[in-house]
matplotlib code that plots the C-alpha trace (Angstrom):
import matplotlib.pyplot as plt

x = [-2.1, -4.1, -1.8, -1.7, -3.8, -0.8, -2.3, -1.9, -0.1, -3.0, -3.4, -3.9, -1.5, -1.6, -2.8, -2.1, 0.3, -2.5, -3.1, -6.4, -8.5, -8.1, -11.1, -11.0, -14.3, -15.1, -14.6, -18.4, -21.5, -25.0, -24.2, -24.9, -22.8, -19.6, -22.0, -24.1, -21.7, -19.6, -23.7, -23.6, -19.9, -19.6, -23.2, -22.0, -21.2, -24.5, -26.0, -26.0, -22.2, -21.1, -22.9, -22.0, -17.9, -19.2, -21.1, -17.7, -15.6, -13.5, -13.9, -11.3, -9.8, -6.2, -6.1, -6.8, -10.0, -13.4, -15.8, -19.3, -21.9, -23.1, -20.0, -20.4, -19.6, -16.4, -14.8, -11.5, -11.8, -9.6, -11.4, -9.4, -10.9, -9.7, -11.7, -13.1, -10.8, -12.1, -11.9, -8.8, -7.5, -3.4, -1.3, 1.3, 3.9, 7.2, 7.6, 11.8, 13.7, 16.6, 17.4, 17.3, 19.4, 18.1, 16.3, 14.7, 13.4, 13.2, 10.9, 10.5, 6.5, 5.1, 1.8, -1.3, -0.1, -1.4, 1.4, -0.8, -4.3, -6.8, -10.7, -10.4, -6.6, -5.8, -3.4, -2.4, -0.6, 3.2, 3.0, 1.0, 3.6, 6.4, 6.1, 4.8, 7.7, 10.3, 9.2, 9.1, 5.6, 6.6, 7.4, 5.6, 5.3, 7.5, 5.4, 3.3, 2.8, -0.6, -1.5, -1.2, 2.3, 5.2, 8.7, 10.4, 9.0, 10.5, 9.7, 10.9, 11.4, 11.4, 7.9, 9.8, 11.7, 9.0, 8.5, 11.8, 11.8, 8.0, 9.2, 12.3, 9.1, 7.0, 9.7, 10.7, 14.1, 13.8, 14.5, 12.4, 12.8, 10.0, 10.0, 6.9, 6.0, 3.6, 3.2, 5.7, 4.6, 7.8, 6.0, 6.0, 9.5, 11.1, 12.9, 10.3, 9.2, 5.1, 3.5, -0.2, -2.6, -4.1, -7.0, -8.6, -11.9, -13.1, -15.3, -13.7, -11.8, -9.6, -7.6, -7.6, -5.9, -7.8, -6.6, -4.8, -0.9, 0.8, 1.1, 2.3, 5.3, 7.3, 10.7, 9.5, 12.5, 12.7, 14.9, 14.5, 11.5, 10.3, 8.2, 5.3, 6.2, 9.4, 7.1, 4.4, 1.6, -1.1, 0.3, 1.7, 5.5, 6.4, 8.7, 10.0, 10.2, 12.0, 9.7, 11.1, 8.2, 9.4, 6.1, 3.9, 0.2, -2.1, -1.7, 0.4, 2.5, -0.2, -2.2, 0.6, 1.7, -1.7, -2.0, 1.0, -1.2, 1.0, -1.5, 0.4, -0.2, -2.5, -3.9, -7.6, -8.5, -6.6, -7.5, -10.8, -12.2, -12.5, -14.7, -13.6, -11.5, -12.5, -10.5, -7.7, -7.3, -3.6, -3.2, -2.1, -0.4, 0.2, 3.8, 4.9, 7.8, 9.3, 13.1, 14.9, 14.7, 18.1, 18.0, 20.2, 19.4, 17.8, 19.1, 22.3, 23.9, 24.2, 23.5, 21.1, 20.7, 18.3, 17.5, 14.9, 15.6, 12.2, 12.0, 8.5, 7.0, 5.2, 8.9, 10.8, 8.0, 4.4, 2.9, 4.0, 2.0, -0.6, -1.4, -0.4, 2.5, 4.8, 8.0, 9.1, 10.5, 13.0, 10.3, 8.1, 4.7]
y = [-13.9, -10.8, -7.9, -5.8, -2.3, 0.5, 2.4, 5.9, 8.1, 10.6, 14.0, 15.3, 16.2, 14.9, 16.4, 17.0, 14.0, 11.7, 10.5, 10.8, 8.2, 6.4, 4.5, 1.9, 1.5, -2.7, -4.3, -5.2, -3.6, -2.5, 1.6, 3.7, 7.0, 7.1, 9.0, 6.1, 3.7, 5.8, 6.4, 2.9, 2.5, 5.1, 4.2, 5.3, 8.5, 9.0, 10.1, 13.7, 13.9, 12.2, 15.0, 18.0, 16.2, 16.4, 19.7, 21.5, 19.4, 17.3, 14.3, 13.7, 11.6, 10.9, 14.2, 16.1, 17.5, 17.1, 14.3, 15.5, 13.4, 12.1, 11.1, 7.7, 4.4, 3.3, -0.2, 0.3, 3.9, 5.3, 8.3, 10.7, 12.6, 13.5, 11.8, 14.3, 14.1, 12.6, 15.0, 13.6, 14.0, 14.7, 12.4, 14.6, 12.5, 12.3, 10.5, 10.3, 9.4, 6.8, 6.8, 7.7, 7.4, 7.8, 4.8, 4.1, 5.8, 4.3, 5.8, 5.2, 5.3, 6.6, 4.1, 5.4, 6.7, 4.6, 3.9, 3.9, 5.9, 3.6, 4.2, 6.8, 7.5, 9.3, 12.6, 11.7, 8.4, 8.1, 8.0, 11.1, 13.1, 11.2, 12.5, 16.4, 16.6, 14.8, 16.3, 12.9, 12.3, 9.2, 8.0, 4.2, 1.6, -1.3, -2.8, -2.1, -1.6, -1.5, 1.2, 0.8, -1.0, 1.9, 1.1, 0.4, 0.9, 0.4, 3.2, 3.2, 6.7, 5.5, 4.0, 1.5, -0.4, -0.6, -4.2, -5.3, -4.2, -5.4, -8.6, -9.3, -9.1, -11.7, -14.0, -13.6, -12.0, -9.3, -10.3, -8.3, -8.5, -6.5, -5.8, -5.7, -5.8, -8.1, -10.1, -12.6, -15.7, -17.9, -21.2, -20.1, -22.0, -19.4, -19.1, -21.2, -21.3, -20.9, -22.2, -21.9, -21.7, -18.0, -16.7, -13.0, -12.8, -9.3, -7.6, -9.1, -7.2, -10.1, -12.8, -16.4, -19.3, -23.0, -26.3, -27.1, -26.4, -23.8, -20.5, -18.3, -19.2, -16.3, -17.4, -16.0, -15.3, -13.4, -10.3, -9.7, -9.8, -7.4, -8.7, -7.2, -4.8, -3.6, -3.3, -1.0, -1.1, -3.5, -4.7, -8.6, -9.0, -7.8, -9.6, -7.5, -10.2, -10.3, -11.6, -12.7, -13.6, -15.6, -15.3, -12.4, -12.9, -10.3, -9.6, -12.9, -11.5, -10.7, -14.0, -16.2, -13.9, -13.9, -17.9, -18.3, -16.6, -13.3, -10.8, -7.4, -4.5, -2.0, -4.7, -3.3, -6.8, -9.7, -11.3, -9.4, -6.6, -4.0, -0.6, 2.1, 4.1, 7.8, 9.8, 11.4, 9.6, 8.3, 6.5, 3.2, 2.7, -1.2, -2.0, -3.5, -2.1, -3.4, -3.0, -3.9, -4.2, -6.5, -6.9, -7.3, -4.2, -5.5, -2.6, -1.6, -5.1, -3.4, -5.0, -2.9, -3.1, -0.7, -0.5, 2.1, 4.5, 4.0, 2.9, 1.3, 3.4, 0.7, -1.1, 1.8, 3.0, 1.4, 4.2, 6.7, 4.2, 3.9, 7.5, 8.2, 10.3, 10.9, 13.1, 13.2, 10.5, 8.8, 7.7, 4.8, 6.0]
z = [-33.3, -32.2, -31.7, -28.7, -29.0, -28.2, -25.3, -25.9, -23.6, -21.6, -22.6, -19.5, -16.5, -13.3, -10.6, -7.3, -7.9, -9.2, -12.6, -14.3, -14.8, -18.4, -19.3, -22.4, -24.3, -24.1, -27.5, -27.2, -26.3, -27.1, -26.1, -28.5, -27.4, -25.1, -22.8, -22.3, -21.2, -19.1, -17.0, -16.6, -15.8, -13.8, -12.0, -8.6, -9.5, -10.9, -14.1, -13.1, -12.1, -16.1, -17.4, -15.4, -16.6, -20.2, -20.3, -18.5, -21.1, -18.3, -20.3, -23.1, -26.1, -26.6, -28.5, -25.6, -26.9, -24.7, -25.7, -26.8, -24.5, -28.1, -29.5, -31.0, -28.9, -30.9, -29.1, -27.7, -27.4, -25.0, -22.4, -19.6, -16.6, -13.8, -10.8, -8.0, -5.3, -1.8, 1.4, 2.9, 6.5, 6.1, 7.4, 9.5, 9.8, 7.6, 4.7, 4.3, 1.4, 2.2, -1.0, -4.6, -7.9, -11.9, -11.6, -8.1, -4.9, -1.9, 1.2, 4.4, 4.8, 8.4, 9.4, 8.3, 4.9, 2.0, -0.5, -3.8, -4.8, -3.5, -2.1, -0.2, 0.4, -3.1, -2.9, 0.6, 0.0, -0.6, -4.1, -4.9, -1.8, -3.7, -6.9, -5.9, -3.5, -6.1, -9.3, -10.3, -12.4, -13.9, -10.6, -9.8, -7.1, -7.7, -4.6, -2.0, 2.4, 3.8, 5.3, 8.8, 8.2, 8.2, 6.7, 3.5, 0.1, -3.3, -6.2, -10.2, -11.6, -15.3, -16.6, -18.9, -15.9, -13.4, -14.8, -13.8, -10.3, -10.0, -11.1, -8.3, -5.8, -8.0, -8.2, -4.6, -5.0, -2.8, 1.2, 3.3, 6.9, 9.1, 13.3, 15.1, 19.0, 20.3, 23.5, 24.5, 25.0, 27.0, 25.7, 21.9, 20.5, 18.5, 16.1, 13.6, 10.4, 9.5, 6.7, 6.3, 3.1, 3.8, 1.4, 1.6, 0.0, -2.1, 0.1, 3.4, 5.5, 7.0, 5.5, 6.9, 7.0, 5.4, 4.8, 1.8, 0.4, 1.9, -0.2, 2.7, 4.9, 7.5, 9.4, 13.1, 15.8, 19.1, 19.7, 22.7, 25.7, 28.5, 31.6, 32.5, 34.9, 32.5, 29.5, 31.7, 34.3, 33.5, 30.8, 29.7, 28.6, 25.5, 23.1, 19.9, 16.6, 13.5, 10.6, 7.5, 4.5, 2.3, 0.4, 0.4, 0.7, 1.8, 6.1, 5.9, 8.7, 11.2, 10.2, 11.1, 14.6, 15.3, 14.5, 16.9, 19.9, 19.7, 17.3, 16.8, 18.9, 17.4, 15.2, 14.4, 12.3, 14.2, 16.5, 16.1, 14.3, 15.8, 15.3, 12.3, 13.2, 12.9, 9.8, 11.6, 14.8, 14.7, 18.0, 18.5, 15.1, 14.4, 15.6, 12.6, 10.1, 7.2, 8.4, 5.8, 1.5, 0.2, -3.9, -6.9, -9.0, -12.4, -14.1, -12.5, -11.1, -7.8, -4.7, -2.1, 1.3, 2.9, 6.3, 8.0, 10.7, 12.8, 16.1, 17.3, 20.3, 21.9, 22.2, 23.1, 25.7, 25.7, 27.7, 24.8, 22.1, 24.4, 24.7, 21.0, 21.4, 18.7, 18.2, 14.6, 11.5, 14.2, 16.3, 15.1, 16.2]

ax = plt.figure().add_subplot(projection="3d")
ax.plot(x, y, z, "-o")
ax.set_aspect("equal")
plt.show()
């Protein structure tokens, strides 16, 4: 039985709430220095940028000293950096804390604010603000909310029981229950239950649905409905929903409103993509909030129920959404 290598913890800080960037040497492989394969590695960054890291020494080994770019490939090697920070447009909307204890934190994310480091959303995301505003570097994501989705996310303060609270969401102990506002349709029989067989391709932007066994299903029901001239001029009547994922596949939610004929407002991939958005603009957030997180703590035995304080704009007034007004954390964008 091969035993697992120990990875080592990094000798270097984060920064700016981000972690560097651990690289493991492949087992395998014809490179003949560490330089070598971290230029064909790190090809996008260009051969240029890996050697400006070595000759300034931002490239280390678990002793915290700087790799030389001619230090021998050795497989299973363990390298830090720090990765050059993307120019990011702050988000400037609140991210609150419901609440917190010695083991978890739990936020409630504005829309637009990524919850992990990812492409281009690194230091502004609700991890990296988490842990410079918390003092909390060992702080992780026990899950994840896209972007454009505000509401409810759950965080582990200690490194070695992130895998229990990662695993009540892979086993589908957690009940989440999300709100969103989209059109009301008086035809569409609510409450129902959806199941579909949704599949998102790397590189795609959207997720679909195919034939086959179902691997996503969402309990749908109505909370209440405005006709058209209630809901504003020039618009169609607005319903607000209660969505309840019993499974969690990527944009399962607004896949299956959008398969009932109902897409969310603000929805830039469903029914249709639509153009980038330009870094900064935050009008028309997608009406959709994760409402509530209900769990039996792994650790503690104690039952959660966390609910968040947002309101969605479009529901509480569409021409506020529509012109992208927004007044502080109590108000939904």
């Amino acid at each position: 039985m091969r035993r697992k290598t120990r990875t080592p913890p990094s000798p270097l800080p984060q920064r700016h709430g981000v972690d560097p960037v651990r690289v493991r040497l492949p087992a395998t492989g014809s490179w003949a220095t560490v330089r070598e394969h971290l230029v064909e590695r790190l090809s996008g960054a260009g051969a240029g940028t890996v050697d400006g890291m070595f000759d300034a020494g931002l490239i280390v080994g678990a002793d915290g000293r700087p790799v030389a770019p001619d230090a021998p490939y050795v497989p299973g090697m363990f390298v830090w950096f720090h990765r050059e920070l993307p120019a990011e447009v702050p988000v400037p909307f609140p991210l609150e804390v419901v609440y917190r204890d010695e083991h978890i934190v739990v936020a409630d994310k504005p829309h637009f604010l990524a919850t992990t480091p990812r492409g281009g959303h690194v230091a502004e995301t609700a991890l990296a603000r988490l842990r410079r505003e918390l003092d909390l570097p060992t702080l992780s994501a026990a899950h994840r909310l896209d972007r454009l989705t505000a509401g409810l996310v759950l965080f582990t303060v200690r490194p070695e029981e992130r895998g229990a609270y990662q695993t009540l969401f892979r086993d589908r102990r957690v009940r989440k229950e999300y709100e969103a506002v989209a059109p009301y349709d008086p035809a569409l029989a609510l409450p129902r239950t959806v199941r579909s067989r949704i599949v998102k391709e790397r590189g795609v932007l959207t997720a679909r649905e195919v034939p086959g066994e179902p691997n996503a299903e969402s309990r749908v029901d109505l909370l209440g409905h405005r006709p058209a001239e209630a809901a504003a001029e020039g618009t169609g009547p607005l319903g607000r929903y209660r969505l309840v994922p019993a499974t969690g596949q990527t944009h399962q939610l607004r896949v299956h409103m959008t398969a009932l004929g109902v897409p969310i407002l603000g929805d830039p991939l469903y029914p249709e993509v639509t153009g980038p958005v330009p870094a900064g603009d935050f009008r028309r957030p997608l009406q959709l909030l994760a409402r509530a997180l209900e769990f039996t703590d792994p650790v503690t035995g104690g039952e959660h129920r966390f609910s968040s304080g947002r309101v969605l704009t479009a529901w509480a007034s569409y021409d506020r959404w529509a012109a992208g007004a927004y007044d502080g954390p109590r108000d939904g964008q």
